[in-house]
N, C-alpha and C positions, 0 to 999 in steps of 0.2 A: 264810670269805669268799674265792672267786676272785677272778679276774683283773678278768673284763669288772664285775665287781663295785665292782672298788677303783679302776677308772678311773671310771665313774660317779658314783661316791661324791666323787672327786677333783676333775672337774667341775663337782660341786655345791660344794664348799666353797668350789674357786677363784672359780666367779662371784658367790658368795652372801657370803662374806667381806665385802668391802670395801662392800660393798649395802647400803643400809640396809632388808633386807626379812627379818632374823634368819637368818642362817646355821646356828645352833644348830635351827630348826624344820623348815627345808628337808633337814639330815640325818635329822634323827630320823623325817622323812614317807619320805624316799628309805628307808633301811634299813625300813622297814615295808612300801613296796611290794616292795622287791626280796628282798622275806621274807630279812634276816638277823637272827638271832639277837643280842642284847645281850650277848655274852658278854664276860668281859674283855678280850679282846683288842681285839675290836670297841669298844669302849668308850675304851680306848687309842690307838687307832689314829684316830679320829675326832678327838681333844685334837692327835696328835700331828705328824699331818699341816698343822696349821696351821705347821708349820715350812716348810712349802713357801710360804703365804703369807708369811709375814716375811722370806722371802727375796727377794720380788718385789716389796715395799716398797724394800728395798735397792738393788735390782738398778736402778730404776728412779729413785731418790734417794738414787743415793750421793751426789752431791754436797753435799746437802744435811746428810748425815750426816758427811760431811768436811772441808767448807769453807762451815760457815754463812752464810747470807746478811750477819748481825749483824756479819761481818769488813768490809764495805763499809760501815759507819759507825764505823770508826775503831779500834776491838780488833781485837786481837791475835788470831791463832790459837787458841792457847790459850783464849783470852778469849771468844772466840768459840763453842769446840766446848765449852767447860765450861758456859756460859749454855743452849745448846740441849739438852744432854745432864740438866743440873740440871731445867728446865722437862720432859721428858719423866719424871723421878724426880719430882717436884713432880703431876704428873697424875695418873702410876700409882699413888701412896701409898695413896689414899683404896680401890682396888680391890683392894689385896693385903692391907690391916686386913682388909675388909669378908669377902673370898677365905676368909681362913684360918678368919674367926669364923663362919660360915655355910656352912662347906664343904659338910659333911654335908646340908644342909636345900637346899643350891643342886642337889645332885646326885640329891635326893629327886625336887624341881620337873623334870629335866632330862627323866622319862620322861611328863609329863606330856602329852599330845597338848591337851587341853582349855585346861589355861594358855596354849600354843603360839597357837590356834586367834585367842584369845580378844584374846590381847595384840598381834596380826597387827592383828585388824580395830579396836581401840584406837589402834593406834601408824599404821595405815593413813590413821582419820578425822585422829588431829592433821595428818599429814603435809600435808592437803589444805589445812591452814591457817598452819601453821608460818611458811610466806614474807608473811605477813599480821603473823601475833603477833610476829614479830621484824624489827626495821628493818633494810631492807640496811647491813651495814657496807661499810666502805672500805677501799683499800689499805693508806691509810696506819694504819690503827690495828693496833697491837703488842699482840702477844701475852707477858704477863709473868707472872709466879710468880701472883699472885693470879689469875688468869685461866685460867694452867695448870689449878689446883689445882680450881675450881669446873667446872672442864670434868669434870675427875675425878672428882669428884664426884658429878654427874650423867650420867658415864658406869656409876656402878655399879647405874645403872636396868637395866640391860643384864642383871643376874646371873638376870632373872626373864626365863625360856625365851622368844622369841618378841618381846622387846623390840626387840633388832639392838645390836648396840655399836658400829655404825657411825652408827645413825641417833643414840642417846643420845649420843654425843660428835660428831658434826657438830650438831645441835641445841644442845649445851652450848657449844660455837665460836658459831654465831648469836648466843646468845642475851649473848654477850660483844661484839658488834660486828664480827663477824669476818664477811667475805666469806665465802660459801658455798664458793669455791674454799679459801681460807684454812683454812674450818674443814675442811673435808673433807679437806687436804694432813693439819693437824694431826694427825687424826683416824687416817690410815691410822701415822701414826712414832707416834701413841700403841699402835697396836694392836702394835707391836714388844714393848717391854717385857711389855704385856699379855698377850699369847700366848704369848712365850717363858713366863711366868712360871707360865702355865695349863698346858704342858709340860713343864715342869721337875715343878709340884707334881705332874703323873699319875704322872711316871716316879719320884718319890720314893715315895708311894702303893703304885705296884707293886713296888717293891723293897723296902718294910715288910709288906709281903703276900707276899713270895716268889715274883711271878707274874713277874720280869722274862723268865725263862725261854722263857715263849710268845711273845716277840719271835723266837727261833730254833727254834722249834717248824715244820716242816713249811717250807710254803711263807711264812709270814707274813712275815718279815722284808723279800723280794721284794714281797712284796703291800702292803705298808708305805711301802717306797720308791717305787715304781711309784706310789702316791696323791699322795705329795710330789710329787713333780715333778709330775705332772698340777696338782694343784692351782697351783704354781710357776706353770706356762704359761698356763695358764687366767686367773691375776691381776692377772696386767700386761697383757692384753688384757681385763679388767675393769675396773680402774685407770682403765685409759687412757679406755676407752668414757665411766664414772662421770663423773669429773672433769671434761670434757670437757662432757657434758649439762647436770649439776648447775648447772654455771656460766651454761648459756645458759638453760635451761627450769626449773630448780626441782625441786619433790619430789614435786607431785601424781602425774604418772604413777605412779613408788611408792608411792604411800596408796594408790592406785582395785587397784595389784596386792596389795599386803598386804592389805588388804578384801575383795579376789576370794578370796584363796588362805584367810585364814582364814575367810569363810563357806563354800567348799564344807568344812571339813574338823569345822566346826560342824553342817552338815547331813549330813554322813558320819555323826559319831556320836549325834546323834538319830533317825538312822535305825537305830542298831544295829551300827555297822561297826565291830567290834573297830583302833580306829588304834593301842593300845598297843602299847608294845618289850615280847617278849617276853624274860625272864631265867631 
């Protein structure tokens, strides 16, 4: 992988992240066209780059992550940052069981362009209807452990290529009462834990494989970081655009694109077009 390569790549992650249009399908289409090889590194570097996104959740709600809302009704600090921080552990649980027990079979699905294709124009139709099947919620209604947890839960629709783990946990937020803004805030502090946790396991992986080495092989290490930060930049001006729409207009726009993007890629390979990663 070069340069012009891994800002591209970097690009896609950044604005596809936080999207509810699978960030995991838009990579695996990108490195197909820009003919890269699956190799492990490439493989790695794709999981690990999402560090640049987690960073741009932060960067953008620190506050949030340090002086919880929940302290303006009466807790403490303490009391405060332990509730918020318990409820994002209360979310993630259901993904990191699910993670471990299906690693293998989630990373089988991940080269799959046809699952990709297929779950695009699936998760595109619901989206056109989603703000119909669940009632606006309201400001005032709280998000608590039981609520975290079922988000969690149906956030781990997400593990099948092509889903979004943006849209299955802003949907799981909906489908609790939650403003569309609401759930979408939730949604990017859950993908903290989540991501970190998706990078931690590669970089575990590769170091029980002996591969950690090809992080300082050649140019890669640069090419690694240069993705980060792109992605980085690229997310808080996703963030911002996201958030911002979602709350005025809804999701349709995103169903009519996840529907565009996976029938051409459904008529690609009925035509014949080799879309797999090559390894």
């Amino acid at each position: 992988m070069d340069i012009i390569q891994s800002i591209i790549l970097g690009i896609v992650e950044g604005l596809t992240e936080f999207l509810p249009v699978s960030s995991t399908g838009h990579m695996i289409i990108t490195q197909h066209l820009l003919g890269i090889e699956s190799t492990p590194f490439v493989k790695a570097y794709t999981v690990i780059i999402q560090l640049g996104a987690i960073l741009s959740v932060l960067v953008l709600y620190w506050r949030r992550f340090f002086y919880p809302d929940s302290r303006q009704q009466g807790h403490s600090w303490w009391g405060s940052i332990w509730r918020f921080y318990l409820k994002l552990i209360v979310g993630v649980f259901p993904a990191v069981v699910l993670g471990l027990m299906f690693n293998k079979m989630i990373d089988k699905a991940l080269g799959s362009v046809l699952v990709v294709a297929v779950m695009l124009v699936l998760g595109g139709i619901f989206m056109l209807f989603c703000d119909r099947i669940f009632n606006k919620g309201t400001e005032s209604t709280q998000l608590n452990y039981k609520k975290a947890f079922i988000i969690g839960v149906i956030q781990c629709i997400s593990m099948i290529p092509g889903v979004s783990r943006s849209m299955a946990t802003i949907v799981g937020g909906m489908s609790q009462k939650l403003t569309r803004r609401n759930a979408a805030e939730f949604s990017f502090f859950l993908a903290v834990p989540t991501m970190l946790g998706a990078s931690v396991l590669e970089l575990y992986k590769m170091t029980a494989a002996g591969e950690t080495n090809i992080l300082a092989e050649g140019n890669n290490l640069n090419v690694l970081l240069l993705g980060a930060f792109v992605s980085f930049v690229v997310a808080i001006a996703a963030i911002k655009f996201f958030i911002n729409y979602v709350s005025k207009y809804g999701f349709k726009a995103f169903g009519w694109y996840r529907i565009a993007v996976g029938l051409i890629l459904l008529i690609a390979l009925l035509n014949g077009v080799n879309l797999q990663m090559v390894d």
